[in-house]
C-alpha positions in Angstrom: 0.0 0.0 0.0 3.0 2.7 0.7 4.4 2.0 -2.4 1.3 2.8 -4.1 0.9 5.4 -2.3 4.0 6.9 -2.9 4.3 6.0 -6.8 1.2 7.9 -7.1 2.7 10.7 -5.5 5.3 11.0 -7.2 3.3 10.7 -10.6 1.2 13.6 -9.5 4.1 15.5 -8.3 6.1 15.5 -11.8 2.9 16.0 -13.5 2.4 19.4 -11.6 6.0 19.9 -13.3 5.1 19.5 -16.4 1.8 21.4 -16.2 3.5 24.1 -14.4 6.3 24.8 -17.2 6.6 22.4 -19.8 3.0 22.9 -21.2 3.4 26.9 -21.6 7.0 26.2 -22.8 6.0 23.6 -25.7 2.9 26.2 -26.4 5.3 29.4 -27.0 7.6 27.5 -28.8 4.6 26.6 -31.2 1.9 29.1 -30.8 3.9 31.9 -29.5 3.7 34.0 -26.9 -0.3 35.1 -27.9 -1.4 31.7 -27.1 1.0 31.6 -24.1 -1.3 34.9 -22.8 -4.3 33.0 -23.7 -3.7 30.0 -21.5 -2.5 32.3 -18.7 -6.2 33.7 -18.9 -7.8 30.7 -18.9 -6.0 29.6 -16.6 -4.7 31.9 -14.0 -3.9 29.1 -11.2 -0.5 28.6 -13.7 1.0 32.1 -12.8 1.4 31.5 -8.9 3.1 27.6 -9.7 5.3 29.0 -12.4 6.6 31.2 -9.3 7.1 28.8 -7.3 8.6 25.7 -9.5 11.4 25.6 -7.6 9.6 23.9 -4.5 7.0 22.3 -7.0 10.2 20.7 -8.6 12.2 20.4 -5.0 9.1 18.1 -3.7 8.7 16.1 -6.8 12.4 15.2 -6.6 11.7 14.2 -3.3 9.0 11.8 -3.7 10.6 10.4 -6.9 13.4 9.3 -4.2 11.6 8.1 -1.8 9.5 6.7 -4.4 12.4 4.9 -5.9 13.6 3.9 -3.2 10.6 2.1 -1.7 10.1 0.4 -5.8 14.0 -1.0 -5.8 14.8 -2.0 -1.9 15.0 -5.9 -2.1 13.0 -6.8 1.3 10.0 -7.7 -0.6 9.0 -10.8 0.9 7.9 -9.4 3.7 5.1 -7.6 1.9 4.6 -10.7 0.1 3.0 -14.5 0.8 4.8 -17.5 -0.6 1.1 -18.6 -2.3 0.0 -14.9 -3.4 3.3 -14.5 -5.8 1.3 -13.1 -8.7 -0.5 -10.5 -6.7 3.3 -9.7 -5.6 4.7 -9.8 -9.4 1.8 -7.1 -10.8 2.1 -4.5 -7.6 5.8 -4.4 -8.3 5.1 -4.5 -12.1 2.8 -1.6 -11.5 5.1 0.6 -8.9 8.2 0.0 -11.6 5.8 1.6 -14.7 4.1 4.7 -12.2 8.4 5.1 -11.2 9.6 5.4 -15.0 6.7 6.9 -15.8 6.9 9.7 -13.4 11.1 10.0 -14.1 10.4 10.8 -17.6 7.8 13.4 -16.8 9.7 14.9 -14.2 12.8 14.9 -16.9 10.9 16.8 -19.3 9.4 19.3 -16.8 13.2 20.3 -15.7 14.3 20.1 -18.8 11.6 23.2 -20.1 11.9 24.6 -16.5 15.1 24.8 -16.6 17.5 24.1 -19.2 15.7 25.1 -22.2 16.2 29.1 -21.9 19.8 28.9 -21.1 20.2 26.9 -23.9 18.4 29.1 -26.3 20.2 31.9 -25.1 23.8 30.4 -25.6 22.4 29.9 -29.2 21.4 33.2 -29.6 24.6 34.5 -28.4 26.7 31.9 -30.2 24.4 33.3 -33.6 25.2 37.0 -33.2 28.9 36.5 -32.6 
């Protein structure tokens, strides 16, 4: 049930991340920064957790840790009875998926959080030069 708990978690977590900066990124890049304003309007709740992503991302990292930890420690028979062995195999089948899962979303959420505008930047500068 904890790890359940916490791979849940830690899905939600990283998918606040990429709600929170990913999504407007990916829609200037497209739409520009017109569509960008029109998202923000629709949905104003984004302008208070684009503040704060650094605590959004801090706490995500956190349960993806604990999350990964609880999905890769090896005392799992004590969770587990000898005769229920496929009830065992699919929990840990399904903690392992929600743990990839929310690694990837997380990685794309710092990624557009993060990297993306220093990147461009050191394009931009390497272009005028």
């Amino acid at each position: 049930m904890k790890n359940k708990i916490f791979a849940i978690l830690s899905l939600f977590t990283s998918s606040s991340t990429l709600i929170c900066c990913a999504l407007p990124a990916l829609v200037a890049t497209l739409a520009g920064g017109i569509a960008v304003s029109g998202m923000v309007s629709a949905f104003p709740i984004l302008i208070p957790i684009s503040q704060n992503k650094e605590w959004i991302f801090f706490a995500g990292g956190i349960l993806l840790l604990l999350n990964g930890y609880s999905v890769f420690q090896n005392n799992k028979e004590v969770a587990c009875d000898l005769e229920e062995e496929s009830a065992c195999d699919i929990a840990d089948q399904f903690n392992r998926r929600m743990f990839y899962i929310s690694g990837i979303i997380y990685s794309v959420g710092v990624f557009f959080a993060f990297a993306l505008v220093p990147i461009l930047r050191f394009i931009d500068n390497w272009n005028m030069s």
